[in-house]
DRENROFI-551040 format. One record per atom (N, C-alpha, C, O): z, x, y; residue in three letters. Coordinates in steps of 0.02 Angstrom, whole numbers. Each point is the difference from the previous one (the first is absolute). Layout:
BEGIN
        z        x        y     r
        Z        X        Y   ala
...
***
This chain:
BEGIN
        z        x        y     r
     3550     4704    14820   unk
      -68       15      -22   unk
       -2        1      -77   unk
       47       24      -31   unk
      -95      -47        5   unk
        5      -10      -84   unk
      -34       51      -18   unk
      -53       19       25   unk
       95       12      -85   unk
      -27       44       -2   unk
      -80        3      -41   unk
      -46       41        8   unk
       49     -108      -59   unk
      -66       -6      -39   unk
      -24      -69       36   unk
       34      -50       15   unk
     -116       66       -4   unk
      -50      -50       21   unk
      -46      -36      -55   unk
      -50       34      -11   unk
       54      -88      -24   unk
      -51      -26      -23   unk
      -65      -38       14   unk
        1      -61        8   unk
      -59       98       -6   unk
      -46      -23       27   unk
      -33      -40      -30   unk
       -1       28      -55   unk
      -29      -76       48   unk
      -53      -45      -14   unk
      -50      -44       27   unk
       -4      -56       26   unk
      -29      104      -42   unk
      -84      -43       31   unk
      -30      -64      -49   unk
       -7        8      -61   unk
       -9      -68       94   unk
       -5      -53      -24   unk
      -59      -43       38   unk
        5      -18       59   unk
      -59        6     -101   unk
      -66      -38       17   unk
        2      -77      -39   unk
        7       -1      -61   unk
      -11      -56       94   unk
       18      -63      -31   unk
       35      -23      -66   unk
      -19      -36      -47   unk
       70       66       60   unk
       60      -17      -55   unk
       64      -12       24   unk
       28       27       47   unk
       -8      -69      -81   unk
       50      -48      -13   unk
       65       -6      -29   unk
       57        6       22   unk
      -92      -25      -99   unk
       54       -8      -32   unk
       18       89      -27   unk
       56       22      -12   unk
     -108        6       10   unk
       21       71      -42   unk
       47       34       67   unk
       58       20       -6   unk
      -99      -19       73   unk
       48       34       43   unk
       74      -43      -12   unk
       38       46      -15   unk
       -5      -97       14   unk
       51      -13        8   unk
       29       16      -51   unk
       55      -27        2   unk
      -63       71      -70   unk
       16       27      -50   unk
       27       59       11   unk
       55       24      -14   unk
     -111        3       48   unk
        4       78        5   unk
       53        8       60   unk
       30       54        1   unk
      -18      -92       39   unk
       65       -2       33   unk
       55      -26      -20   unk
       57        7       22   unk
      -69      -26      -50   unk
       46      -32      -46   unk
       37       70      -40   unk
       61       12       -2   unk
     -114       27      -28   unk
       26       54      -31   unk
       55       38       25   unk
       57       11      -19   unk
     -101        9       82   unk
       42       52       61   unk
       74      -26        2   unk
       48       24      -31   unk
      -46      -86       79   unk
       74      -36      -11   unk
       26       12      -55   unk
       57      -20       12   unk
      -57       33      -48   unk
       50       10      -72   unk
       -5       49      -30   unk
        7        6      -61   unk
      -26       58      121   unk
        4       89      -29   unk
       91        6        7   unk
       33      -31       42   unk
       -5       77      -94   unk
       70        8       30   unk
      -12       68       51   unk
       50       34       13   unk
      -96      -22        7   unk
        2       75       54   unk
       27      -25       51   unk
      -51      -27       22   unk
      102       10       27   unk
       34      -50       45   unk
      -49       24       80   unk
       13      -35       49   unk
      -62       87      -39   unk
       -1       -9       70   unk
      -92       -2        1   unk
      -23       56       10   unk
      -29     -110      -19   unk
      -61        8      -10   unk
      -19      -62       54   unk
       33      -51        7   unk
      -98       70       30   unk
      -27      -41        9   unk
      -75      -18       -2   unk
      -49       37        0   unk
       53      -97       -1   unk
      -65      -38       -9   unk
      -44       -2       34   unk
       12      -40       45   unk
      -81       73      -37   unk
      -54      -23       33   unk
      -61      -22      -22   unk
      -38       42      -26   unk
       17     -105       31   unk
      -59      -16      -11   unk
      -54      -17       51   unk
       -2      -42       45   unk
      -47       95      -69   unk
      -72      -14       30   unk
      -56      -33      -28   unk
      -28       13      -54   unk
        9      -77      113   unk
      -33      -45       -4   unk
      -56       37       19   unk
       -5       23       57   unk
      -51      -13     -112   unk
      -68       18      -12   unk
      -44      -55       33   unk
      -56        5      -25   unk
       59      -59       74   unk
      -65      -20       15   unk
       -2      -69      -59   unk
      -45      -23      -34   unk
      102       10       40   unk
       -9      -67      -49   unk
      -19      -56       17   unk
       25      -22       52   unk
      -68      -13      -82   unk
      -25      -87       42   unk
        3      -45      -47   unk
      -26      -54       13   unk
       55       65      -74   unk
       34      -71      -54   unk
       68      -24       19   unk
       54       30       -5   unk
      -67     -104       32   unk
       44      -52       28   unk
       73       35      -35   unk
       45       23       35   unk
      -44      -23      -89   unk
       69      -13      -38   unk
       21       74        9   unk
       58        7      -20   unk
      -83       48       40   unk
       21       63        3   unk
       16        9       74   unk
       51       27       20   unk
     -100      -53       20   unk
       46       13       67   unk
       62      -38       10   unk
       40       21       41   unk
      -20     -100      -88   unk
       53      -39       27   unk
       42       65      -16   unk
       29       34       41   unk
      -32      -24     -118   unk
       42       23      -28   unk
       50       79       41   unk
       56       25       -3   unk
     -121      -15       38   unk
       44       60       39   unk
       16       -7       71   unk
       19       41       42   unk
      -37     -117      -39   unk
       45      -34       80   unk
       57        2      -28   unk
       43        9       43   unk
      -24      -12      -92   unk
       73      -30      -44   unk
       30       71       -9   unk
       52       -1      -32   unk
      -69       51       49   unk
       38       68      -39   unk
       61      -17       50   unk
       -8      -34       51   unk
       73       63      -74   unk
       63       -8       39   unk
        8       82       34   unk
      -35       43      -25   unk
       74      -27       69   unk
        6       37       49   unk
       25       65      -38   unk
       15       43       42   unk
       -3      -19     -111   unk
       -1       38      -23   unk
      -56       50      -43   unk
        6       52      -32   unk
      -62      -99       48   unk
      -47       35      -13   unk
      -71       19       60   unk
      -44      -42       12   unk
       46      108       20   unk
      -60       15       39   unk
      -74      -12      -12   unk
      -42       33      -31   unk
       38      -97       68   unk
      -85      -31      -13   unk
      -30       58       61   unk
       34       25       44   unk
     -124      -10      -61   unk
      -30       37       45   unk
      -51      -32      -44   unk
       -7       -1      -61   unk
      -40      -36      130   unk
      -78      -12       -8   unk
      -50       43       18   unk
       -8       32       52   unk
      -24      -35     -102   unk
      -75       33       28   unk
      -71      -40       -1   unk
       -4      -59      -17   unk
      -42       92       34   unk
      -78      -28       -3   unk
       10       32      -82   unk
       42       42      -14   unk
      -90      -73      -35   unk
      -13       21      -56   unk
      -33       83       -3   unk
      -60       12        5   unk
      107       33      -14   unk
      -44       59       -8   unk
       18       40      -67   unk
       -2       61        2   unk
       18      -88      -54   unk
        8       22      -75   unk
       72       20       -2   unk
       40        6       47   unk
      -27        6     -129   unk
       57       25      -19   unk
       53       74       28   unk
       61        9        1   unk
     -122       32       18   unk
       13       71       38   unk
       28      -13       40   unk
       61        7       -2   unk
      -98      -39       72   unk
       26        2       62   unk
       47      -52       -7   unk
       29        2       54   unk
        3      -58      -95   unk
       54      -49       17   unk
       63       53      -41   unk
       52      -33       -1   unk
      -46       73      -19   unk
       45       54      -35   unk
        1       59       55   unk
       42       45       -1   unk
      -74      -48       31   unk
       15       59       72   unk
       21      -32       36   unk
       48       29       27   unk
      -56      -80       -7   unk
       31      -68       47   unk
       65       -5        3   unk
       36      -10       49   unk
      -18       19     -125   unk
       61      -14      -26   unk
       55       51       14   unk
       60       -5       12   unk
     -106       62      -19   unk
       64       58       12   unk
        3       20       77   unk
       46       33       24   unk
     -104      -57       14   unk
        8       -9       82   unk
       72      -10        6   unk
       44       37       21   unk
      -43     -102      -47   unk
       43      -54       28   unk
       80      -13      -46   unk
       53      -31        9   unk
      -76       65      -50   unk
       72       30      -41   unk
       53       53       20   unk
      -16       56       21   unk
       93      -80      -30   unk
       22       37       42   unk
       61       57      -47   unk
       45       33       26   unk
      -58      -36      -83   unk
       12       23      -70   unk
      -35       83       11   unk
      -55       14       26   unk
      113       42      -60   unk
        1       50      -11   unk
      -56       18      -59   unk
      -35       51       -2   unk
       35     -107      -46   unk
      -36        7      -56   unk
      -24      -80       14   unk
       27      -48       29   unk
     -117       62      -78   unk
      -50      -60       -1   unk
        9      -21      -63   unk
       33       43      -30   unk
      -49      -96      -11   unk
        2      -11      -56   unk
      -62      -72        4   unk
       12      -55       24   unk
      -61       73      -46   unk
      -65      -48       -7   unk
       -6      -28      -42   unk
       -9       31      -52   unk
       10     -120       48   unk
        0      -42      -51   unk
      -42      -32       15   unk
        2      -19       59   unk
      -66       -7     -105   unk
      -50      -58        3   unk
       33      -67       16   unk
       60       -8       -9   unk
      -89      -26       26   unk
       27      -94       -6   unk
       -4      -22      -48   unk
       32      -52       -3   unk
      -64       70      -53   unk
       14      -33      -68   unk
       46       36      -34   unk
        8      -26      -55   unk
       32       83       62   unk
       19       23      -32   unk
       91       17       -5   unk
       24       12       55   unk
       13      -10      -98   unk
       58       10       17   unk
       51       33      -45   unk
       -9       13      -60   unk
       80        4      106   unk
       41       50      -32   unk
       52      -11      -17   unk
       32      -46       26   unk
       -5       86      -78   unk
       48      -18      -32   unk
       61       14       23   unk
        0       58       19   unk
       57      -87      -10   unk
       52        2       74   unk
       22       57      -10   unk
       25       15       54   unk
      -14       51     -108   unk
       17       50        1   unk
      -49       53       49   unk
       22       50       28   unk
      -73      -66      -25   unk
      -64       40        7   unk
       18       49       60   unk
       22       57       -7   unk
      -35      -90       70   unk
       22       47       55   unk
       63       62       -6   unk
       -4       59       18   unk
       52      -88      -43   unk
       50       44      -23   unk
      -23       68      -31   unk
        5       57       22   unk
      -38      -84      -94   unk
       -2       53      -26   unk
      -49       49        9   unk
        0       56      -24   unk
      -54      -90       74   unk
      -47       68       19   unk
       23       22       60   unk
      -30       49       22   unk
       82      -74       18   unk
       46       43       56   unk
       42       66      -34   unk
       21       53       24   unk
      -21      -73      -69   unk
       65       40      -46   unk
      -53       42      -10   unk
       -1       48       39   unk
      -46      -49      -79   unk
      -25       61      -37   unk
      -39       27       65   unk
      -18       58      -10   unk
        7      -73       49   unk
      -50       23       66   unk
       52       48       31   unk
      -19       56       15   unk
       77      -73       -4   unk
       47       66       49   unk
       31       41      -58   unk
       42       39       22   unk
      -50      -35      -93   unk
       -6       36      -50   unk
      -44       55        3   unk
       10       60        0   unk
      -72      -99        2   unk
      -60       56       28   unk
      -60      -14       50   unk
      -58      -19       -3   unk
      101       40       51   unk
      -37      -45       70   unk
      -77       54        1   unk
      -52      -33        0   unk
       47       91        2   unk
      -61       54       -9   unk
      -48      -59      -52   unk
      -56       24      -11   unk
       64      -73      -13   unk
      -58       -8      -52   unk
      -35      -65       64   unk
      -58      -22       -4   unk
       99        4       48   unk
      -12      -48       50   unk
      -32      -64        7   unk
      -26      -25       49   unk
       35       -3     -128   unk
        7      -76      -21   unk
       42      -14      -55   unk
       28       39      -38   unk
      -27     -107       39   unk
       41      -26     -102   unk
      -48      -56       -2   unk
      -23      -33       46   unk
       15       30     -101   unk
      -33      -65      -22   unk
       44        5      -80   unk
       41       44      -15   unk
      -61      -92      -20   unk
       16      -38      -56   unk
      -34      -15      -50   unk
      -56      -19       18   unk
       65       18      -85   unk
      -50      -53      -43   unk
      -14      -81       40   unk
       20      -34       48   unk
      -61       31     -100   unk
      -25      -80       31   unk
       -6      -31      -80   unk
      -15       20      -57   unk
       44     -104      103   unk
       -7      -69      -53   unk
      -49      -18        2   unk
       -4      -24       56   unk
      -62       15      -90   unk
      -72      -45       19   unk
       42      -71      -14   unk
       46      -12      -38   unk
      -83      -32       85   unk
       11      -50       -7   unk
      -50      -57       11   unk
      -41       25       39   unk
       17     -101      -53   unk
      -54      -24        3   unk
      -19       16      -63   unk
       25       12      -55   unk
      -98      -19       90   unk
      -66       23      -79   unk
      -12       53      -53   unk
      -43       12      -42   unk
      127       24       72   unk
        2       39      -60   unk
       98        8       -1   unk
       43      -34       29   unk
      -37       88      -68   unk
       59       17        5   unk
       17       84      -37   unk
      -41       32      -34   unk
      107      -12       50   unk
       18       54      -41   unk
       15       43       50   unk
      -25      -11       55   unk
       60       56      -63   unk
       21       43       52   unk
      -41       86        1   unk
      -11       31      -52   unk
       -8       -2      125   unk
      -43       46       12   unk
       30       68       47   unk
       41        2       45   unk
      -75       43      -72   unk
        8       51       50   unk
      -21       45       40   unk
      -21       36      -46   unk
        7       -2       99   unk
      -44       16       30   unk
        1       83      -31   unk
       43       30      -31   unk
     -105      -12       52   unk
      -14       70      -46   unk
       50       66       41   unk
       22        0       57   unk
      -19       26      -84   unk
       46       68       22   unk
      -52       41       28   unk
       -5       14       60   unk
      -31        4     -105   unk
      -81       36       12   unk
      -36        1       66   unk
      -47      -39        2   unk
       59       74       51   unk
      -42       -2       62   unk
      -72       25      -14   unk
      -42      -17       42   unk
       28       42      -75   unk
      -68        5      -14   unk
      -38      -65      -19   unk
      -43      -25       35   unk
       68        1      -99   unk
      -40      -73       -5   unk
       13      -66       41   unk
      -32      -53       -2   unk
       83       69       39   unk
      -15      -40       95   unk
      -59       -4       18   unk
      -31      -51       15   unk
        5      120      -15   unk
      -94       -9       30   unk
      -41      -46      -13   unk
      -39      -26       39   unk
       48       11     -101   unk
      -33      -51      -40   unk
       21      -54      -24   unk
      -35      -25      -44   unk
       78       -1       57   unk
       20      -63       -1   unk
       60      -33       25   unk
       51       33       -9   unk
      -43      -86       35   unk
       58      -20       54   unk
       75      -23      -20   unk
       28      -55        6   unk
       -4      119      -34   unk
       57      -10      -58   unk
       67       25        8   unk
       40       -1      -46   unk
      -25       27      113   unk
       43      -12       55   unk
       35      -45       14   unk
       -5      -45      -42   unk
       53       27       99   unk
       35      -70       14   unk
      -24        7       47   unk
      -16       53       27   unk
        7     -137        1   unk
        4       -7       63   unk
       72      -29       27   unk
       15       -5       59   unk
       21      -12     -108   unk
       46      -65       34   unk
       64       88       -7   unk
       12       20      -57   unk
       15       13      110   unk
       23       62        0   unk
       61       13       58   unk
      -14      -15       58   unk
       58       33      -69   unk
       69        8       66   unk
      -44       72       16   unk
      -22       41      -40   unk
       20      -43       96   unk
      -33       61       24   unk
       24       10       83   unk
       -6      -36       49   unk
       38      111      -60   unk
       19        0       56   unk
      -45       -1       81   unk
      -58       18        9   unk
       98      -39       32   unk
      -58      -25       69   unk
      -54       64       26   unk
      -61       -3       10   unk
      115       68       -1   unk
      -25       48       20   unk
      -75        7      -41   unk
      -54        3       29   unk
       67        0     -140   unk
      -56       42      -22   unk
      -49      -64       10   unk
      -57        8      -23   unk
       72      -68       53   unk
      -54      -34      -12   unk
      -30       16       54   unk
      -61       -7       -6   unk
       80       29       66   unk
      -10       13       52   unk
      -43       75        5   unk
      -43       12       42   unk
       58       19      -79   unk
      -17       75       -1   unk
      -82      -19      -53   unk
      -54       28       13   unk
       61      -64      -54   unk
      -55      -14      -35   unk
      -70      -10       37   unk
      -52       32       -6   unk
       70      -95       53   unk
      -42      -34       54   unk
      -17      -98        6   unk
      -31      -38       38   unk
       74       33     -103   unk
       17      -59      -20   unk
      -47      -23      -23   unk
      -33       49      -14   unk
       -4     -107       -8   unk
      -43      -36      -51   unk
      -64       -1       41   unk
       -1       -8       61   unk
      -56       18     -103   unk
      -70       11       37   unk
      -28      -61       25   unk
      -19      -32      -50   unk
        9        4       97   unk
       -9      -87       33   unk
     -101       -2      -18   unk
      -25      -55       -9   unk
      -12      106        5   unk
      -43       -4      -37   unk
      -16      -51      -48   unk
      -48      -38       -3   unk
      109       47      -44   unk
      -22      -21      -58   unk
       27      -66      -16   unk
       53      -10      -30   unk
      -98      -44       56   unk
       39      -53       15   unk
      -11      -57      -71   unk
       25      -56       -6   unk
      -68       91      -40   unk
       -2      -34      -64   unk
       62       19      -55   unk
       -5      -17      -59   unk
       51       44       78   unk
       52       28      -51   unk
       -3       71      -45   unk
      -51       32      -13   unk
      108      -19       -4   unk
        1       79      -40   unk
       30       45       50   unk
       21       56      -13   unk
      -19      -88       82   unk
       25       65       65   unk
       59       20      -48   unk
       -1       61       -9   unk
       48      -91      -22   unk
       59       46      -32   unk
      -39       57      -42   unk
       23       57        3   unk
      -75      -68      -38   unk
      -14       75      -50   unk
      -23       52       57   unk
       22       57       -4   unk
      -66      -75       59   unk
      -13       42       39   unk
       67       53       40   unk
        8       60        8   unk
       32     -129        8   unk
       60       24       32   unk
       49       50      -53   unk
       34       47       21   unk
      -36      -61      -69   unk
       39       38      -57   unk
      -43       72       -5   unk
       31       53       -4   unk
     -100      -56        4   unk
      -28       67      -15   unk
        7       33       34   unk
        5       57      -24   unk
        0      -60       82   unk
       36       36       82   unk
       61       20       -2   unk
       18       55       22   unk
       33     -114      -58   unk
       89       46       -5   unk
        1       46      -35   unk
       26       53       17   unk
      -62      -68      -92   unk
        6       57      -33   unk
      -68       68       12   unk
       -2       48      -38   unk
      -47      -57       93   unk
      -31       52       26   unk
       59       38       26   unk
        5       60      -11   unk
       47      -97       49   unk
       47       46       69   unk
       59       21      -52   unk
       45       27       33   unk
      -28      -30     -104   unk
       46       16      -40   unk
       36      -52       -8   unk
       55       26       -3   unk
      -42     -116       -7   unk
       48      -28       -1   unk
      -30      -31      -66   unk
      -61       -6      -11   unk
      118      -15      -35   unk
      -68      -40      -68   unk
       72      -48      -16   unk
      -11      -44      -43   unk
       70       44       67   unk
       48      -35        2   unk
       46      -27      -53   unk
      -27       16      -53   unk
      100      -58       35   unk
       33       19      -36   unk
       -8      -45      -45   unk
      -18      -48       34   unk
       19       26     -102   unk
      -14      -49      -21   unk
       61      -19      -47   unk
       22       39      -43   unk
       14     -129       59   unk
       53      -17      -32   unk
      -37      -32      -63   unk
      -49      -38        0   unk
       77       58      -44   unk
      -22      -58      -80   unk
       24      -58       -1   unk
       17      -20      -55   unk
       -9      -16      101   unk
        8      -72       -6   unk
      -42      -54       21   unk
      -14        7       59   unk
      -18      -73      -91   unk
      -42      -13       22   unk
       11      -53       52   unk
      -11      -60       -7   unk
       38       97       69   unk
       16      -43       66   unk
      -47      -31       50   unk
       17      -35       47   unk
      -97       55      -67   unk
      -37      -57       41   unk
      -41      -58      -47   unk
      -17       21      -56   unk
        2      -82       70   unk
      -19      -56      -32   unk
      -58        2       32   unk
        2      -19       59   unk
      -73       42      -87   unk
      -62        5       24   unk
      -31      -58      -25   unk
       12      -13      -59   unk
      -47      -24       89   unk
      -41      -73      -27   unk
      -79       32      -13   unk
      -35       38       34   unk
       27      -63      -77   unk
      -72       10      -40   unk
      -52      -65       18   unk
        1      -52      -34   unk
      -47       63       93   unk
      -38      -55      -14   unk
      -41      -16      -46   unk
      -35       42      -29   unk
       34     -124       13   unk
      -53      -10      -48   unk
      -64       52        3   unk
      -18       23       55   unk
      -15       -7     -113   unk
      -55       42       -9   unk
      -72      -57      -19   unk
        5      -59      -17   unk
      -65       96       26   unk
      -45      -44        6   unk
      -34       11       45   unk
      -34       50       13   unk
       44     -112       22   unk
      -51      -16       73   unk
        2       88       47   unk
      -40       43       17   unk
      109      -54      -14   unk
       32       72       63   unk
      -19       62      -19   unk
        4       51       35   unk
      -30      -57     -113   unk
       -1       89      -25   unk
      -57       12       42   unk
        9       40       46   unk
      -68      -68      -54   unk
      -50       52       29   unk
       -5       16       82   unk
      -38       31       36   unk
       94      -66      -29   unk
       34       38      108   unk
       24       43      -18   unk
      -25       54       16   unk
       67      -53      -46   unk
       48       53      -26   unk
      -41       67       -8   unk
        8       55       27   unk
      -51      -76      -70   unk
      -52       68      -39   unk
      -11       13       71   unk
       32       44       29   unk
      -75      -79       -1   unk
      -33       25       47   unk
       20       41       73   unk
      -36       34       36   unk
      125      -55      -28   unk
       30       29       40   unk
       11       68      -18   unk
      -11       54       29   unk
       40      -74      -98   unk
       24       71      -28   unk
      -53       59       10   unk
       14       50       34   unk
      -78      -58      -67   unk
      -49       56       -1   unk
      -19        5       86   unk
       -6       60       12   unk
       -3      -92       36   unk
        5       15       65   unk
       56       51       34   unk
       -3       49       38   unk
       55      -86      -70   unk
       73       66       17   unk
        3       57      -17   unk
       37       43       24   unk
      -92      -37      -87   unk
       -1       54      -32   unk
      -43       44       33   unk
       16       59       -3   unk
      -75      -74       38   unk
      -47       18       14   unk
       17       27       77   unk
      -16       56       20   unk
       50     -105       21   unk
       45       51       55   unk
       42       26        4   unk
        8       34       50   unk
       35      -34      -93   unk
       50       67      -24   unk
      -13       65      -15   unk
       35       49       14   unk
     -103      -51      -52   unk
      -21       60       -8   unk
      -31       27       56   unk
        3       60       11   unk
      -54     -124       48   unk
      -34       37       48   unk
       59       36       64   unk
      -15       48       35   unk
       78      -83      -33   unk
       58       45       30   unk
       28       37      -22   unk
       23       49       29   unk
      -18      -62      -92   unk
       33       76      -23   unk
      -52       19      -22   unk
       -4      -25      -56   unk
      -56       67       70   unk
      -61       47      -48   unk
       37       65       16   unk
      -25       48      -28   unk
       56      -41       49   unk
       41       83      -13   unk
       18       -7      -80   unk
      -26       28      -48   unk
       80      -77       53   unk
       25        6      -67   unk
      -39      -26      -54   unk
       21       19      -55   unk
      -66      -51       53   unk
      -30      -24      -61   unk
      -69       57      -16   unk
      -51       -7      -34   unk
       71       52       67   unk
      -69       58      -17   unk
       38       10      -79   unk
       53      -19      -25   unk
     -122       66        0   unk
       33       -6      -75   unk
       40       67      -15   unk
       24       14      -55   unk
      -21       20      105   unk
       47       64       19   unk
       62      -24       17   unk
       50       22      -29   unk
      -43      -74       80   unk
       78       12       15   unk
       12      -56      -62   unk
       55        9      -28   unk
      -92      -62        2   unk
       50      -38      -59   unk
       12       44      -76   unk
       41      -22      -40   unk
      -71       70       29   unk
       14       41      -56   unk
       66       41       32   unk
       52       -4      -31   unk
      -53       44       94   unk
       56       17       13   unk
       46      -55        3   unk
       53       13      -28   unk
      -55      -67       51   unk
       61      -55      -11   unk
       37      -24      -60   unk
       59      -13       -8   unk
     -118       10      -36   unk
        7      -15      -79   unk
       34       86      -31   unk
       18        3      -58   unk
      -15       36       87   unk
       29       68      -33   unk
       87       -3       37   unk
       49       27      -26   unk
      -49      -55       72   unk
       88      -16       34   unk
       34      -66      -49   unk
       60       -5      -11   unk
     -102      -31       -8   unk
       39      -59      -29   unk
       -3       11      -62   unk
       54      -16      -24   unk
     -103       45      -30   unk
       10       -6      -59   unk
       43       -1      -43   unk
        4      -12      -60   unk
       31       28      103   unk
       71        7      -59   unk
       45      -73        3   unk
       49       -3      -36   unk
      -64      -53       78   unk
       11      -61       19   unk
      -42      -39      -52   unk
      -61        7       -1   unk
       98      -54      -49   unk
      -30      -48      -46   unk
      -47      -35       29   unk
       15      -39       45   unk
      -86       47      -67   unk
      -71      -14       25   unk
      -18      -87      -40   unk
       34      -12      -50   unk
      -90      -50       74   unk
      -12      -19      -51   unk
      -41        4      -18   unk
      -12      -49      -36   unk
      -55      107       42   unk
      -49       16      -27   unk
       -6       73       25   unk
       31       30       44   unk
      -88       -9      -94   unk
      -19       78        1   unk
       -6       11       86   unk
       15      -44       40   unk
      -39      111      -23   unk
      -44       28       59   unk
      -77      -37      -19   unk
      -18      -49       34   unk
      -13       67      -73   unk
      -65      -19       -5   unk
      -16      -82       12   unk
      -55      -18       22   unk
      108      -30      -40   unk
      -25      -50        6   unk
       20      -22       93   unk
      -18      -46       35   unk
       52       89      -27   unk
        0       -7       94   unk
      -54       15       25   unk
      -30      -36       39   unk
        9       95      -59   unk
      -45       30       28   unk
      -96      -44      -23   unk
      -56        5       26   unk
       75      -34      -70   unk
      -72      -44      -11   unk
       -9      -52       48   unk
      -52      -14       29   unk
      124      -22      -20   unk
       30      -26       53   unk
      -34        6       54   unk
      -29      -47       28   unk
       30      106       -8   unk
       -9       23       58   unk
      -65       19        9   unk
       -7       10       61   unk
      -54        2      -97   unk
      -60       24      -11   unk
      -27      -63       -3   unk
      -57       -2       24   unk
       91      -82      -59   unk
      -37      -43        8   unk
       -7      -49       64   unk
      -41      -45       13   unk
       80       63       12   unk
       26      -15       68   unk
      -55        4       51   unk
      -20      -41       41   unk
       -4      123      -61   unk
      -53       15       49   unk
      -61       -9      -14   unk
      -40       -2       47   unk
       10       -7     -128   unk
      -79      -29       -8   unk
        3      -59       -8   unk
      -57      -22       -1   unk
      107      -35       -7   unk
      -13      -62      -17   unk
      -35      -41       82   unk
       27        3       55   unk
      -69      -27      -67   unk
       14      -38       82   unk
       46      -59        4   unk
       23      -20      -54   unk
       -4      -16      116   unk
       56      -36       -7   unk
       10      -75      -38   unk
       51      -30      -15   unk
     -122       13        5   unk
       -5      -40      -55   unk
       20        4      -71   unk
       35      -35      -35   unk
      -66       83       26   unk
       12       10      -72   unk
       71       21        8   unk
       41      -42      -18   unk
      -18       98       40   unk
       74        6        9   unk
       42      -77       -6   unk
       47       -4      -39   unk
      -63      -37       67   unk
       45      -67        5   unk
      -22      -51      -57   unk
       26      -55       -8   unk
      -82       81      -32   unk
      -17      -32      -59   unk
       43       12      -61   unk
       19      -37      -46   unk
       -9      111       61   unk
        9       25      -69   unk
       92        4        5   unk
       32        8      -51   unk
       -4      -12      108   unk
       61       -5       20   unk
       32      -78      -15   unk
       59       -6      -15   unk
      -98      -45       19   unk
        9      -63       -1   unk
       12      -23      -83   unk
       40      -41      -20   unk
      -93       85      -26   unk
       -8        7      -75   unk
       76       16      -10   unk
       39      -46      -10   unk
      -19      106       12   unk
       59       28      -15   unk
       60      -53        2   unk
       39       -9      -47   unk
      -37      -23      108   unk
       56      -40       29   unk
       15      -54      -22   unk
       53      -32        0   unk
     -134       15      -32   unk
       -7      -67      -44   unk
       16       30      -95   unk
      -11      -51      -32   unk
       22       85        2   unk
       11       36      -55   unk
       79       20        8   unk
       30       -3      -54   unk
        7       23      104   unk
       50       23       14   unk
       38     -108      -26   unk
       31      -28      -45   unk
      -63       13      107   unk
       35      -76       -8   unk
       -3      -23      -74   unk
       54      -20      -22   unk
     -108       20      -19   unk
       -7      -21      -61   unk
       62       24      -28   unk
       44      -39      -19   unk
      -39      121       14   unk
       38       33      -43   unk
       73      -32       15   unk
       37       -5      -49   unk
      -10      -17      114   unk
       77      -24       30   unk
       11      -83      -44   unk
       50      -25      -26   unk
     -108        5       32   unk
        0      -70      -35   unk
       23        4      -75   unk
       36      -44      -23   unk
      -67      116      -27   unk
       19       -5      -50   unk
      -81      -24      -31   unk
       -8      -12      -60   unk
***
């Protein structure tokens, strides 16, 4: 039985999935296996391509039902002590599994590892996810790609199939660290994240994003009352923040008078000013 499962959910791709397996094959962690879930794919060159997978990697088809449910699919059918979730475009650096095994039975109570990350594509430079569980609430700055053991993923309730436009990882992250897990983090930048071109895709993007935002809060309204996030923001403060309380909390006040237009107007502005500023 292996002890690590790599999952990957994959919707008409090709050449990137044969990368990202590509990756796995060349982890030195010696006992992992491969599963990929087929999301409902119908581009010619993506189904040959996974007639062609060889017998070391676990194919599982589905009807197209989003990123959530082909990552629950995955750990169905995974037979790995620990999950480790990788996109199809995305990939790792052959140390990777290793070293978040290592730091994970170091401190298994934090009940993930993740890593810095390589941007790669349309941008570059290496990133890190916030320490800060408080400013989790507000923005999706967490990992998704994470060795996480089977049980806490299990104890969590696993990824919300709801949310079939993307972000289920920030949702799913605000839940580990609701139940106490916020997980271990190695400084090395062992995942290779691809940056799609920007442009055409931003305003899906915008528009997913402020949707995710908008049911995150309607499931969690316990926690986003402005009582329990001031008590939340009084447990973390002492955790390097990247902005005040007040500008969360405007955050959070504009959230609720903007309607969802303007919300995705004025969100789309930002994203387009953010891009300017990366260009230089």
């Amino acid at each position: 039985m292996p002890q690590i499962s790599v999952v990957i959910p994959t919707h008409n791709r090709a050449d990137e999935l044969g990368r990202a397996i590509g990756s796995v094959r060349q982890q030195t962690f010696p006992d992992v296996e491969i599963v990929v879930v087929d999301d409902g794919s119908t581009n010619p060159g993506a189904l040959s391509f996974l007639d062609t997978l060889s017998a070391d990697v676990v194919l599982i088809r589905q009807a197209q039902a989003g990123p959530a449910a082909a990552r629950n699919t995955g750990v169905r059918h995974a037979a790995g002590q620990f999950i480790f979730f990788l996109d199809s475009d995305d990939e790792l650096a052959p140390e990777c599994l290793a070293a978040l095994f290592e730091a994970l039975q170091r401190r298994p109570a934090e009940g993930f590892a993740y890593s810095l990350v390589r941007l790669a594509g349309s941008a570059s430079g290496i990133i890190g996810s916030e320490p800060n569980f408080f400013e989790c609430l507000f923005a999706n700055r967490r990992p998704y790609a994470m060795l996480i053991g089977r049980s806490v993923f299990e104890a969590a309730g696993g990824y919300d199939e709801a949310m079939r436009l993307g972000n289920e990882d920030w949702e799913f992250n605000i839940r580990l660290g609701l139940a106490g897990y916020h997980g271990v983090r190695v400084d090395e930048p062992l995942l290779i994240y691809q940056i799609a071109e920007s442009g055409l895709h931003q305003s899906v993007g915008v528009d997913n994003l402020a949707a995710a935002r908008r049911y995150i809060e309607r499931k969690h309204r316990d926690v986003f009352k402005l009582r329990a996030l001031i008590d939340l923001w009084l447990r973390w403060r002492r955790v390097p923040s990247r902005r005040p309380l007040f500008a969360y909390l405007f955050l959070w006040a504009v959230s609720r008078l903007l309607t969802p237009e303007v919300y995705r107007a004025c969100a789309l502005m930002l994203a387009r000013v953010r891009e300017r500023r990366q260009a230089g």
